[in-house]
N, C-alpha and C positions, 0 to 999 in steps of 0.2 A: 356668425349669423349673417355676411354680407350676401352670400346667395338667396337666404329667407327674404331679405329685405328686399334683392331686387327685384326678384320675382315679385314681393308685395308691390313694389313702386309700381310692375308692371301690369298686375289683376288690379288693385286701385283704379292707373289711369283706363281699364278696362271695363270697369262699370260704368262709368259713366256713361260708354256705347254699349253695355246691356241697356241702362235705364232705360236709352234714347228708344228702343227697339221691344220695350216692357219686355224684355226674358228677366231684367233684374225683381219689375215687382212679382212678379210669378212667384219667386222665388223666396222673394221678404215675403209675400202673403201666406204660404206653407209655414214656412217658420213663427208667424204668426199662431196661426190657427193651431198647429203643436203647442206653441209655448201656453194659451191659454188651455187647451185639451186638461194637458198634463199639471196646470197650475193653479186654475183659475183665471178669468176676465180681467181681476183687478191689478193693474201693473204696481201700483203699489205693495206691495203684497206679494207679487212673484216678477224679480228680478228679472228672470231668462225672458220673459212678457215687455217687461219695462225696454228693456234692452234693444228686443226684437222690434219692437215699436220705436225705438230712437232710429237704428239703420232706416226704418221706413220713410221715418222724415226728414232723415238725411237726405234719400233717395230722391225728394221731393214726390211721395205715395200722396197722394188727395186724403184729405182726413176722414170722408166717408169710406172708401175702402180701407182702412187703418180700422177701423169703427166694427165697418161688417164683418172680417177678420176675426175680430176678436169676439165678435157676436157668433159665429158661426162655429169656432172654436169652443167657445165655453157652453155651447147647446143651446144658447139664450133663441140662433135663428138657424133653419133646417138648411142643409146643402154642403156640412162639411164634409170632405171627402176622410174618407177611412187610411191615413197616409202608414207608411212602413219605413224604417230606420234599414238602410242597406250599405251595407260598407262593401267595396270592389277593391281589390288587392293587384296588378298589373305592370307592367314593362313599357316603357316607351324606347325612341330608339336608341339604341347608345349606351342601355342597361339601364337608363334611368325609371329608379323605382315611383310608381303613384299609388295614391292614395286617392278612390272617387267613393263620396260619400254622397247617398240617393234619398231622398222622401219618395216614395211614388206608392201610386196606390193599385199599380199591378206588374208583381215582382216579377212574372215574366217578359212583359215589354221593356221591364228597364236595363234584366237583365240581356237582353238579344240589343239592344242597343249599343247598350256599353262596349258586349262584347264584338259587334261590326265593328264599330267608330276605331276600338282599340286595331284591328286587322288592317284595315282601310289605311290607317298611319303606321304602317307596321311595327305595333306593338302586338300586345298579350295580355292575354289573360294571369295573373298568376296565384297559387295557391295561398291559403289563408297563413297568414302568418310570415310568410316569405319578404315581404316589403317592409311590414309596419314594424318589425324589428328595431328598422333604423329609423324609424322617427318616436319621440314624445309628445304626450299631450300637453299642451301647454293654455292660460290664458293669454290672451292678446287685446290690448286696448289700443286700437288710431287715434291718433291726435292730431288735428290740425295744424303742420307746423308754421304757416306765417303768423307772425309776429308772437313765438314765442321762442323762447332761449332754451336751447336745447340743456346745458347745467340744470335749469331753474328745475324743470321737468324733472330732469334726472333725480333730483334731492327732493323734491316733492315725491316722485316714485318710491324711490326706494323706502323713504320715512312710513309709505304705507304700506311697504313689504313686497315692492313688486325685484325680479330678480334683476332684470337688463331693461335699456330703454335703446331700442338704433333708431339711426337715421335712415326715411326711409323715401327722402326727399319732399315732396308733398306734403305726408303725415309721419310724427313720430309713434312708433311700434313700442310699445309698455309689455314685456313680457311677464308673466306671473306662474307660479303655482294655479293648478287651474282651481284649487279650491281656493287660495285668494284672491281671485278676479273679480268676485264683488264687492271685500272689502279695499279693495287697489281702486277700483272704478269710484268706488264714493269718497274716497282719500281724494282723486283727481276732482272732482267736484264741489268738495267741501273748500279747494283751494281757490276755487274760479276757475278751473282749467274746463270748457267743453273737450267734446271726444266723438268721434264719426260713429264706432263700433265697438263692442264689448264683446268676445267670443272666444270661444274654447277650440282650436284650431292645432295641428300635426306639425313639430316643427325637424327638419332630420336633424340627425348625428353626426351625418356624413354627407359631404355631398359630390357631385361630378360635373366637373369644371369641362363644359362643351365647347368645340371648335362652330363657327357661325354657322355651318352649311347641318350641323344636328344639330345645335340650338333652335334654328328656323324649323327644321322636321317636328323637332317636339312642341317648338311653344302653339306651331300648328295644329298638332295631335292635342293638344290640352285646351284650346279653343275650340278646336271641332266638340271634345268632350264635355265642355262648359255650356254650348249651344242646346244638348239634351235638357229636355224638360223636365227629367229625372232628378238631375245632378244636382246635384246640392251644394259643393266645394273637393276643390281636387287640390291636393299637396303634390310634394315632387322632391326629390331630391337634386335640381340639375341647380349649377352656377354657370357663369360665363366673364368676361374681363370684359372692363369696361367698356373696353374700345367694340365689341359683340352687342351689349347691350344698347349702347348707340345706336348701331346698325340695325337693328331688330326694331327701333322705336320709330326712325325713320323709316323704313319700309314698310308702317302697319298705315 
C-alpha cells in the first residue's frame, strides 16, 4: 500500500491549495447535495450526508453553505442542479492506469474535457473495464495523525473490523471493506479518535514505480485533471521512492 499512501500524503497536502482557491468546496458542495438527494437532509439518518458534511468542515465550508447544500439537495430550497455519476477509465504516461470519477450535470462537457486534458498530457482515453481491473473498492477513513499512536489506532481499527491502517504521514489511512466503513467510522469515534474523511475510494493491486522525470509528467496530468470542475476524485496506479517523492514535494 506504500504507493496509495504516498500519493494520499500527496492529494492531502493538495487540498489544502484547492480549499485556498474554493475548487475544494465546489466539490464538497456536489457531494453534498447528492448525499442528501439520494438520502435525505438528515445526517443523522444518512451516513454518506453525515460524512459528506464532516469533510466540509474539515475543509473549513461556512456553516451556511453546509446548510443550503443540504437544503438544496433534499428539495427543502430550488437550484439543485440535476448532477450524473460518470466514471472515465484512461492512461497517463508511462502506462499508468487512472481512474476519473465526474458529478457533472452535462455529460458532454465533462466528457470533451477529460478527454483534452488526458491528450494535452499525453495520456488516453481508455476502454471500460481496461484499468479498473487493477484496482478495488475499498473504504478509507483519515485520521489526523499528531498526537496519536499509530499501535493504539491500529488495535482500535481492527477491533472494529477495519482490514489495514498505513502511515500516511499527516494522516493515518484506516482501510475497510467498503461495506464496513460505517461501522469502522463509529468504532473510531465511539473510542475518542476524530477523523478528517470517510469514503469509499479505488485502491490498485498493482502499481508502477516511476523514474522522476514521469512521475512529474503524471502527477502534472493528474493535477491538470483535478482542476476540472467535473472531477470528482482520480486514483492512479503509479509509486515512486522516496528520494522522487521529495523531489516532487519540493518543486510544487
Amino acid at each position: 500500500m506504500s504507493g496509495h499512501s504516498k500519493w494520499a500524503t500527496t492529494k492531502h497536502k493538495k487540498a489544502a491549495i484547492d480549499a485556498k482557491r474554493g475548487k475544494l468546496f465546489a466539490k464538497l458542495i456536489k457531494n453534498i447535495e447528492i448525499a442528501a438527494r439520494l438520502g435525505g437532509g438528515d445526517p443523522d439518518g444518512n451516513p454518506t450526508l453525515y460524512d459528506a458534511i464532516v469533510k466540509a468542515k474539515k475543509a473549513s465550508m461556512p456553516a451556511d453553505n453546509i446548510k443550503r447544500a443540504v437544503k438544496r439537495g433534499s428539495g427543502e430550497e430550488d437550484g439543485a442542479a440535476n448532477y450524473e455519476d460518470i466514471v472515465y477509465e484512461g492512461y497517463a504516461p508511462a502506462g499508468v492506469g487512472l481512474i476519473i470519477e465526474c458529478l457533472t450535470d452535462n455529460r458532454n462537457r465533462a466528457a470533451a474535457e477529460v478527454r483534452s486534458t488526458l491528450t494535452k498530457g499525453n495520456g488516453s482515453l481508455a476502454t471500460s473495464g481496461a484499468v479498473s481491473f487493477n484496482f478495488e473498492r475499498k473504504g478509507q477513513i483519515e485520521v489526523p495523525s499528531e498526537g496519536l499512536d499509530y499501535d493504539k489506532l491500529f488495535e482500535i481499527a481492527a477491533e472494529a473490523g477495519a482490514e489495514d491502517v498505513s502511515d500516511d504521514g499527516d494522516v493515518f489511512s484506516v482501510i475497510t471493506d467498503p461495506a464496513d466503513l460505517i461501522t469502522v467510522r463509529k468504532g473510531l469515534q465511539e473510542a475518542g479518535i476524530d477523523y478528517d474523511s470517510a469514503d469509499l475510494v479505488m485502491i490498485p493491486k498493482n502499481e508502477i514505480e516511476l523514474s522522476l522525470d514521469d512521475a512529474r509528467k503524471v502527477s502534472k496530468l493528474i493535477d491538470n485533471l483535478d482542476d476540472l470542475d467535473d472531477v470528482q476524485n482520480i486514483y492512479s496506479n503509479w509509486t515512486a521512492s522516496d528520494a522522487v517523492m521529495a523531489q516532487l514535494e519540493e518543486e510544487e
